[in-house]
Rosetta silent file (secondary structure, phi, psi, omega in degrees, C-alpha in Angstrom):
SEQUENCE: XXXXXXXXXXXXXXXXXXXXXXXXXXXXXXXXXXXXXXXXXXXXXXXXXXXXXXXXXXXXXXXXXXXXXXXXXXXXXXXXXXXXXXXXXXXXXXXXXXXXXXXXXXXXXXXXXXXXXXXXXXXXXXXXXXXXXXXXXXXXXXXXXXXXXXXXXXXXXXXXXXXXXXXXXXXXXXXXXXXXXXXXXXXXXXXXXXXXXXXXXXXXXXXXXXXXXXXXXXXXXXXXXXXXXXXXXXXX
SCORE:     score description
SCORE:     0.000 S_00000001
   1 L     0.000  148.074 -166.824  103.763  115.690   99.183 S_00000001
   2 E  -112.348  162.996  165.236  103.484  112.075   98.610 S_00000001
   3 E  -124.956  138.833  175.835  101.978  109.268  100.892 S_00000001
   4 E  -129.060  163.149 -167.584  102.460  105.647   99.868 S_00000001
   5 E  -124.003   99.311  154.277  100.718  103.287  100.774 S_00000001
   6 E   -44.758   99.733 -175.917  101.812   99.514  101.330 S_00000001
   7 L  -163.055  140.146 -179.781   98.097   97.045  101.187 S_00000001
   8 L   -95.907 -172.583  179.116   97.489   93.982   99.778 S_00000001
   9 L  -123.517   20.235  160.341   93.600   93.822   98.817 S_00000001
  10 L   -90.995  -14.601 -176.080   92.870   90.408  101.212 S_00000001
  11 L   -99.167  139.266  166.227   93.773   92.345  104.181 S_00000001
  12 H   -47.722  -47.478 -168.608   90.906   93.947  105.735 S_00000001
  13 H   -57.145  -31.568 -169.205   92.652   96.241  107.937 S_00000001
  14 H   -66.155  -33.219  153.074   94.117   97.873  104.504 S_00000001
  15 H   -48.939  -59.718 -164.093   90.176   98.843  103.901 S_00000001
  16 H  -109.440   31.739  130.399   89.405  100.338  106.400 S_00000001
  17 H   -53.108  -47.781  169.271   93.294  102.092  107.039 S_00000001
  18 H   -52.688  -36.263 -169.552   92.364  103.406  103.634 S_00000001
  19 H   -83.556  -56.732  168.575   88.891  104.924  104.831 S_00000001
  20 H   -20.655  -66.903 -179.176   90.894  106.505  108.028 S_00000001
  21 H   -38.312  -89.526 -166.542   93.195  108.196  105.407 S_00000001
  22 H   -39.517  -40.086  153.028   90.615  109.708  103.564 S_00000001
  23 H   -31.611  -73.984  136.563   89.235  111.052  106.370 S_00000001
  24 H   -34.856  -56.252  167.788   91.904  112.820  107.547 S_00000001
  25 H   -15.652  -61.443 -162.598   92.118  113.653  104.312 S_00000001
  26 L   -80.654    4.252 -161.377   89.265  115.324  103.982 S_00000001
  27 L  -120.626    6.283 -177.490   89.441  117.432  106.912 S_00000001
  28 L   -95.818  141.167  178.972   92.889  118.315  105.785 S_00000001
  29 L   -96.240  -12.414  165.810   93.009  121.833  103.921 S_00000001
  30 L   -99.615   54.657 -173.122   95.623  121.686  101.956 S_00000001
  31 H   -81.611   -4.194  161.967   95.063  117.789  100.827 S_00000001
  32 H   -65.704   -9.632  170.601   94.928  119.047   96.920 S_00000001
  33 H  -100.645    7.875  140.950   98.692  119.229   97.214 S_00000001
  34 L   -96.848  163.889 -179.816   98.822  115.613   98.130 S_00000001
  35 E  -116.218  113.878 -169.799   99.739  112.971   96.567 S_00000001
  36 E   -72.327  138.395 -171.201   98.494  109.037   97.288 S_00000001
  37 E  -130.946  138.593 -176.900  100.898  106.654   95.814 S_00000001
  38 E   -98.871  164.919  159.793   99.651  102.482   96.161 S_00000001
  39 E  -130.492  100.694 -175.395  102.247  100.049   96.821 S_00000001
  40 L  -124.114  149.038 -160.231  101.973   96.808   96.561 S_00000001
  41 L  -118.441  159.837 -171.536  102.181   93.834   98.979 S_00000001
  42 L  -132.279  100.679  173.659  101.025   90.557   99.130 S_00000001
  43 L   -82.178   15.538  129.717  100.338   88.599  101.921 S_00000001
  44 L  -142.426  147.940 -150.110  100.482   85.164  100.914 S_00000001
  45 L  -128.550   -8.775 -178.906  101.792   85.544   96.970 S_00000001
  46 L   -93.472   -5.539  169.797  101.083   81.605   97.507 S_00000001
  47 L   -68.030  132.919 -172.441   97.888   81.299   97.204 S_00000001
  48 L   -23.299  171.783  159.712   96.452   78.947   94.032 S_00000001
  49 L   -98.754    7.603  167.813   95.238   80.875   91.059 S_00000001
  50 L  -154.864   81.515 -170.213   92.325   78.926   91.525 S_00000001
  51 L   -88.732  155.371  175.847   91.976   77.439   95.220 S_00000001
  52 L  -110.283   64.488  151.256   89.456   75.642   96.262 S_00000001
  53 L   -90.328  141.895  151.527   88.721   77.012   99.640 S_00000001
  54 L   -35.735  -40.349 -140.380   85.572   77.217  100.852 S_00000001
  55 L  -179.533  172.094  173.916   85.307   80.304  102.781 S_00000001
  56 H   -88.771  -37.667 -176.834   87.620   82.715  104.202 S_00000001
  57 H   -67.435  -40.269  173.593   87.241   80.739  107.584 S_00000001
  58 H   -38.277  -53.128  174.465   88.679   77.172  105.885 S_00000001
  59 H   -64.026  -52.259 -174.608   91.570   79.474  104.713 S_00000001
  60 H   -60.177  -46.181  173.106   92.524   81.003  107.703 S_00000001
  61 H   -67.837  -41.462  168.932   92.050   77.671  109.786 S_00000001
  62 H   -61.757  -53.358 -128.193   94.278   75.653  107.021 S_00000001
  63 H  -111.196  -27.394  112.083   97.071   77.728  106.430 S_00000001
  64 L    25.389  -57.497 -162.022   96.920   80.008  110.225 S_00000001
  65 L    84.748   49.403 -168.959   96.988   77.128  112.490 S_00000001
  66 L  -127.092  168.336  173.454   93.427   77.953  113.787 S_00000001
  67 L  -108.223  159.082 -170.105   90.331   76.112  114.394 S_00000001
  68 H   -75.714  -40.349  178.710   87.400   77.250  111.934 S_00000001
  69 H   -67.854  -34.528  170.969   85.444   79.086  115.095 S_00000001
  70 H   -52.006  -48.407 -173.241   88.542   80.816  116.078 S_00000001
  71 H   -71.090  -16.096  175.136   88.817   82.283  112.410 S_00000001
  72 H   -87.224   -9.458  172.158   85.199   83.417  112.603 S_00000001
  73 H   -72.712  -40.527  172.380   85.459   84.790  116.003 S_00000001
  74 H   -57.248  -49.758 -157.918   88.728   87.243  114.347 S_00000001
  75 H  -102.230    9.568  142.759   87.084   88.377  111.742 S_00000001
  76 H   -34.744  -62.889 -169.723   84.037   89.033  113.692 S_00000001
  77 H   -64.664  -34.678  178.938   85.795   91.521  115.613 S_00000001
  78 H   -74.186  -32.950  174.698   86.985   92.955  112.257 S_00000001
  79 H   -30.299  -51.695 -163.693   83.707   93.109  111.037 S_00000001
  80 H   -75.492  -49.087 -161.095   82.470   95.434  113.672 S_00000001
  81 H   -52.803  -32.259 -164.996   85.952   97.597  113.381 S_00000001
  82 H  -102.949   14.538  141.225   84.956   98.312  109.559 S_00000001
  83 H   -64.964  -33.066 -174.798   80.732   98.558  110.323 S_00000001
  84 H   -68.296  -44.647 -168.841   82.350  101.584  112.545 S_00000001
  85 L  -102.296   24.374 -160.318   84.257  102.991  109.802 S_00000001
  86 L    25.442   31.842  174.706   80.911  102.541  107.619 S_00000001
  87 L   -78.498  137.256  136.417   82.856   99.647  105.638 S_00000001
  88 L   -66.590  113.779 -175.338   81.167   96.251  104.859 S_00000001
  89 L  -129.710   75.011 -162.521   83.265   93.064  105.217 S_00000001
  90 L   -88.456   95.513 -164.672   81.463   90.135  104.545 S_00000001
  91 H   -38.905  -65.755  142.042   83.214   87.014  105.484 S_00000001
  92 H    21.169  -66.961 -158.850   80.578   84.771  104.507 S_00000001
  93 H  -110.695  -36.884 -178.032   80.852   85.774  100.700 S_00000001
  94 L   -62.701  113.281 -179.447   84.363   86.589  100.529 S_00000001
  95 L   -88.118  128.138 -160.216   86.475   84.491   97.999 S_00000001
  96 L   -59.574  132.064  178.331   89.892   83.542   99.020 S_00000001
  97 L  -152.566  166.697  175.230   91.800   84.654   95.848 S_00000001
  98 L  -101.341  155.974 -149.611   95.743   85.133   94.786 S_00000001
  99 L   -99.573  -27.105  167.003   95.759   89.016   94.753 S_00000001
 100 H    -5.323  -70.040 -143.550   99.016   89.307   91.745 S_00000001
 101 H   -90.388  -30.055  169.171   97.003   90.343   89.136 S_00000001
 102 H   -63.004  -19.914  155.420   94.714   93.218   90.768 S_00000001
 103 H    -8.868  -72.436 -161.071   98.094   94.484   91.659 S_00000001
 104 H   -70.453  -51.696 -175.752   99.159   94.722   88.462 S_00000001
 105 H   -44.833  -51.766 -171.948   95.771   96.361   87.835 S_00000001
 106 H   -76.757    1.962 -175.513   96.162   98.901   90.276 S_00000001
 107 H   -81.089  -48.248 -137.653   99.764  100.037   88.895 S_00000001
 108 H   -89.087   -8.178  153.514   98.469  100.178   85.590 S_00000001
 109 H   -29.985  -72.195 -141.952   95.360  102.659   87.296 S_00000001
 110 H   -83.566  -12.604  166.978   97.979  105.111   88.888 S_00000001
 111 L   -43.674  -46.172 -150.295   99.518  105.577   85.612 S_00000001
 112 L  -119.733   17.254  156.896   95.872  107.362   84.262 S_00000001
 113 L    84.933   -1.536  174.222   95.254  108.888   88.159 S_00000001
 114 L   -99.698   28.876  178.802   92.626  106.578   88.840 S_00000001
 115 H   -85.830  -11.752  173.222   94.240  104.309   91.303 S_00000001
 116 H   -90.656  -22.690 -171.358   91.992  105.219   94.380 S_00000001
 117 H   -97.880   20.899 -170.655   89.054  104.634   92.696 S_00000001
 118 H  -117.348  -41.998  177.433   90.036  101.223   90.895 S_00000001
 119 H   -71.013  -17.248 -179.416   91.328   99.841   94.864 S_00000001
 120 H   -84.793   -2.442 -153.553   88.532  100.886   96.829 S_00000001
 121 H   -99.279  -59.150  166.799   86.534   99.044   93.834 S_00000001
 122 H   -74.794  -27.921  158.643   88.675   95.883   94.723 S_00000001
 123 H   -83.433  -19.830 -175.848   88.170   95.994   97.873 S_00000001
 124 H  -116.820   17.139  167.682   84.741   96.309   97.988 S_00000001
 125 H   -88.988  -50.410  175.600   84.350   93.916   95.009 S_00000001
 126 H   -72.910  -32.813  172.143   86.212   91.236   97.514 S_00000001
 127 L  -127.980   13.016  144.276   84.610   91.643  100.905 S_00000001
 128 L   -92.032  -48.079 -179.043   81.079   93.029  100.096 S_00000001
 129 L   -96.607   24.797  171.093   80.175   91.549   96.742 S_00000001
 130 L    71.454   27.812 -162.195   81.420   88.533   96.903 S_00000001
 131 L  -138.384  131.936  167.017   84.002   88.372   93.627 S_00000001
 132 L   -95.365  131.822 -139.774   86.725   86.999   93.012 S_00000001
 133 L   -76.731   16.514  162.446   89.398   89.365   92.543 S_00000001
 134 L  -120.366   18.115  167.269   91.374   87.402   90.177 S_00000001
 135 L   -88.783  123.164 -135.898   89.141   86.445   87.796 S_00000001
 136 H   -84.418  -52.990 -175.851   89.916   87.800   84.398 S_00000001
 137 H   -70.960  -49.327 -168.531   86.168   89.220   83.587 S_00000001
 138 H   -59.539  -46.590  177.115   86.030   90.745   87.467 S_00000001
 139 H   -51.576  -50.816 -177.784   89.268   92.707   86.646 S_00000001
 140 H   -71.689  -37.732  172.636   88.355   93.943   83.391 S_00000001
 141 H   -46.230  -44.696 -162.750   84.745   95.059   84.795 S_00000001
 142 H   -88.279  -63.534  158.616   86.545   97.021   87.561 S_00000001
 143 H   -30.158  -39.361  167.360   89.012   98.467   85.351 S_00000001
 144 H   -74.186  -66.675  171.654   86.754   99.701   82.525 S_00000001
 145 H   -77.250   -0.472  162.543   84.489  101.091   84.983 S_00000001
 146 L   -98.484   14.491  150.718   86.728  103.484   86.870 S_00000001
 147 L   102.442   18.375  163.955   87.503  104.551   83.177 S_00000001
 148 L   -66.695  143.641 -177.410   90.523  102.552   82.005 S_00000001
 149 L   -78.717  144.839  162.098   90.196  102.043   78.209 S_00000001
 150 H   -43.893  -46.618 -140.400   89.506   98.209   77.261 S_00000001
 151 H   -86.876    2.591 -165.716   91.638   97.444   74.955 S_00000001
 152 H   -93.252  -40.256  161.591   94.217   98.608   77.699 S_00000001
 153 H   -79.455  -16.420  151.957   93.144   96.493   80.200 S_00000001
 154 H   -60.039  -15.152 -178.227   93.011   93.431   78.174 S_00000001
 155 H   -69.444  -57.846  156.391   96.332   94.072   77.097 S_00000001
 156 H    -5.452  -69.456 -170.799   97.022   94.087   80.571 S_00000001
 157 H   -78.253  -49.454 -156.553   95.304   90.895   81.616 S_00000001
 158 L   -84.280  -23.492  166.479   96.625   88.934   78.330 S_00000001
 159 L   -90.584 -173.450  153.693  100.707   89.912   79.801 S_00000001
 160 L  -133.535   63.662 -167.102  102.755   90.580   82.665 S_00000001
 161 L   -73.834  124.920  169.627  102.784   94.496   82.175 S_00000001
 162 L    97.405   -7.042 -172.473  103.557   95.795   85.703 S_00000001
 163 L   -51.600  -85.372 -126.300  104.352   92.061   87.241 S_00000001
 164 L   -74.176  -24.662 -169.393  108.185   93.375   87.949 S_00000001
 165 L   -79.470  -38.228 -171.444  106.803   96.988   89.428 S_00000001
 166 L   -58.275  -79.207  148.957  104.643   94.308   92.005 S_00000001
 167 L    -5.934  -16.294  176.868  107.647   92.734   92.679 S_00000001
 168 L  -106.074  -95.417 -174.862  109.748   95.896   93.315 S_00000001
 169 L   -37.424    6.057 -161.757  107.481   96.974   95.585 S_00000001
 170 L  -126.878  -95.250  119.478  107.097   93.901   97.740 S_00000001
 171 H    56.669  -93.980 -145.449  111.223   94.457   97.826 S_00000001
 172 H   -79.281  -27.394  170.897  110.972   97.616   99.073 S_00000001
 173 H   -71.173  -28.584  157.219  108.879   96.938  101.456 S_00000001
 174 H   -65.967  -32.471 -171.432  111.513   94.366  103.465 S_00000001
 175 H   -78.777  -22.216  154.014  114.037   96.741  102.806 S_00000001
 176 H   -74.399  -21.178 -177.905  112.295   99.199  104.702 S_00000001
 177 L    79.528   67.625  149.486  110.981   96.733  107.327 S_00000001
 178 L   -82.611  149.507  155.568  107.141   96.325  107.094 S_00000001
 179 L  -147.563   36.630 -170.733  106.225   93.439  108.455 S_00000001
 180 L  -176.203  123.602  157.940  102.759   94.094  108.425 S_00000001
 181 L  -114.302  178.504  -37.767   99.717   96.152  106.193 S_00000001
 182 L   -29.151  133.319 -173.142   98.457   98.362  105.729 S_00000001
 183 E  -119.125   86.652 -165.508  101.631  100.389  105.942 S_00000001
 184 E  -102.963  161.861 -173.258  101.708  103.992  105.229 S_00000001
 185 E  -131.136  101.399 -171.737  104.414  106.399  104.424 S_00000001
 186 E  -106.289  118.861  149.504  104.499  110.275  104.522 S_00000001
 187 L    76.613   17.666 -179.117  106.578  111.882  102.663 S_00000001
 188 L    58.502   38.090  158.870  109.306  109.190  103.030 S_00000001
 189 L  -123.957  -23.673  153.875  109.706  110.419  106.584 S_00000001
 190 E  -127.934  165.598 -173.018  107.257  109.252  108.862 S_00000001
 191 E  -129.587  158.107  170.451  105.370  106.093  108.756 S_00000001
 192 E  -122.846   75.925 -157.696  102.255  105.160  109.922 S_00000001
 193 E   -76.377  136.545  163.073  101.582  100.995  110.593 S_00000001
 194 L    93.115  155.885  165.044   98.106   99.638  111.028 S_00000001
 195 L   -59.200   52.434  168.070   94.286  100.965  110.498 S_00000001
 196 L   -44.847  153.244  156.734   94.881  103.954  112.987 S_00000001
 197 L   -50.470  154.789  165.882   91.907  106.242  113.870 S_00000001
 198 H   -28.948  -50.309 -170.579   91.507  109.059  111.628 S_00000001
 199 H   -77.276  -19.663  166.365   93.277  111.769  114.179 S_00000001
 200 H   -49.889  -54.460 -173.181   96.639  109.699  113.929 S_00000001
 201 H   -72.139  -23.702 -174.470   96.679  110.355  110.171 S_00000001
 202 H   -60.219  -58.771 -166.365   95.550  113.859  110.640 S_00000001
 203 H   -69.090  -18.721  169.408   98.909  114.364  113.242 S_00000001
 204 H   -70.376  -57.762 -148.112  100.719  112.552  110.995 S_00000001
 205 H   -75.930  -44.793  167.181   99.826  114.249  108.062 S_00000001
 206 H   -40.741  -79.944  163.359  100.069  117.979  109.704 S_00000001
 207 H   -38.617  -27.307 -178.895  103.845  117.384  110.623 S_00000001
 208 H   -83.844  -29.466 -172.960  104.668  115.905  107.665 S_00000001
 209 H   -75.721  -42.877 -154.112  103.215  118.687  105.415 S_00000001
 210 H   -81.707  -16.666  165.853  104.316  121.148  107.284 S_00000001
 211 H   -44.693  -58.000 -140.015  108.148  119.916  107.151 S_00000001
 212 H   -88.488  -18.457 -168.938  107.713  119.304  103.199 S_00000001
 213 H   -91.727  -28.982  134.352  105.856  122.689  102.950 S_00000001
 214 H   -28.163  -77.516 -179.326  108.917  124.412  104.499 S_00000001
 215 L   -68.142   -6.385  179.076  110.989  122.722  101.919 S_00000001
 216 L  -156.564   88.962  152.482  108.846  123.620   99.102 S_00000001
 217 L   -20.127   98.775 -168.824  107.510  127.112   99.253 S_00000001
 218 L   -58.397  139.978  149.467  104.087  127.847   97.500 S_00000001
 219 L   -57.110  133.827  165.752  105.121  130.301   94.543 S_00000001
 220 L  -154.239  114.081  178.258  103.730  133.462   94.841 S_00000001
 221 L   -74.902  129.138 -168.531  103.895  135.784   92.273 S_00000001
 222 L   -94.662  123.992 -155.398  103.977  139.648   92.069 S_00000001
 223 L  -123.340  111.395  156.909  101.805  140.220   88.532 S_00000001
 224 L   -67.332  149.517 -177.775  102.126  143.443   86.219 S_00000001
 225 L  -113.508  153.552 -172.283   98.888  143.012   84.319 S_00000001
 226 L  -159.530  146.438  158.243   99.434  144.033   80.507 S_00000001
 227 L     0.223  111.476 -168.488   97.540  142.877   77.641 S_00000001
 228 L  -133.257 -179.512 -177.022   96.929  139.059   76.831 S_00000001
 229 E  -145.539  119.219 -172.149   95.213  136.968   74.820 S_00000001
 230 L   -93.345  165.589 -171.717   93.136  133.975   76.618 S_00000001
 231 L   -72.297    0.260  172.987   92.373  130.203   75.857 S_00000001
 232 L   -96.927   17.586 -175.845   88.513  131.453   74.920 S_00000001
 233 L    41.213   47.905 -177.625   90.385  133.126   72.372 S_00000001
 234 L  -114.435 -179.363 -147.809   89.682  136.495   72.882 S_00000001
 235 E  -135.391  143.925  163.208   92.736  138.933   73.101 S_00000001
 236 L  -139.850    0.000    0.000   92.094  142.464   75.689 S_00000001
């Protein structure tokens, strides 16, 4: 069964809505028969490729319509939500970045199964360590080390392999009506909006499996046993 997931990798909540997930997840028993699918959205697609904000608060106060203490009093409050959810989000340090190209990154991930570990990598490359996530070396670092081959992500990085898949997805997401991420989707029947606690995705995630699990029957096979020959290449 699949779950997709709508998150750009500037919004916080889409951190720790991801760590919720996995939670459930993990507490789910059949979660080897799902499948996580990224989606991705961007919530401003306008930001420079090289802005010169200060801070995260600067941003939020220019383009928001905020005063600078108001944006540090919000993402106080977020702070603490993802310190809860044993997340780090360090405002401070975080660079304001346009988010396009890690996109791109993470499509060209889910291709080789490695798309959870190259976004939680971007996310915690953007609000713990400080990096900015469009910078051409920070991409390839993150990419290479959740086991992408180089020459694939330079290929990557040097084009715009996956630009129109961002774009589609961004699409799809008005045509469904997000208006908000993290946005999740099970099984293209229920949805789940926002960084819910853990037991939401769990209740979600029961009902949806067990609908999809209905429609698709584990095989289970009745086995004469007879002679064979196995892949350690012995033959009984």
């Amino acid at each position: 069964m699949k779950i997709e997931i709508w998150s750009d990798i500037m919004c916080p909540f889409c951190y720790i809505g991801k760590k919720h997930l996995e939670t459930a997840l993990k507490q789910f028993s059949d979660a080897e028969a799902i499948e996580v699918v990224w989606k991705s959205y961007q919530l401003d697609p306008h930001i420079p490729r090289n802005p010169e904000y200060k801070n995260t608060y600067q941003y939020l106060a220019e383009s928001k319509g905020m005063s600078y203490d108001e944006a540090k009093q919000m993402t106080a409050g977020v702070a603490q939500a993802a310190a809860r959810a044993g997340l780090t989000l360090d405002f401070e340090r975080a660079v304001v970045a346009n988010s396009f190209d890690a996109h791109r990154l993470v499509h060209l991930s889910q291709t080789h199964g490695l798309a959870d570990r190259v976004k939680d990598s971007l996310f915690r490359a953007h609000f713990a360590e400080g990096k900015d996530i469009n910078n051409r070396e920070v991409l390839a670092a993150i990419g290479t080390a959740a086991g992408l081959a180089e020459n694939e992500v330079t290929a990557l990085l040097d084009g715009d392999r996956y630009g129109d898949e961002v774009a589609h997805d961004i699409r799809e997401a008005r045509e469904i009506g997000v208006r908000g991420v993290p946005f999740f989707v099970f099984n293209r029947k229920y949805a789940v909006s926002g960084a819910q606690p853990p037991d939401v995705f769990s209740q979600t995630l029961e009902k949806s499996f067990a609908e999809w699990r209905a429609d698709n029957p584990k095989v289970t096979l009745t086995v004469t046993e007879g002679p064979t020959c196995g892949p350690d290449g012995r033959c009984e």
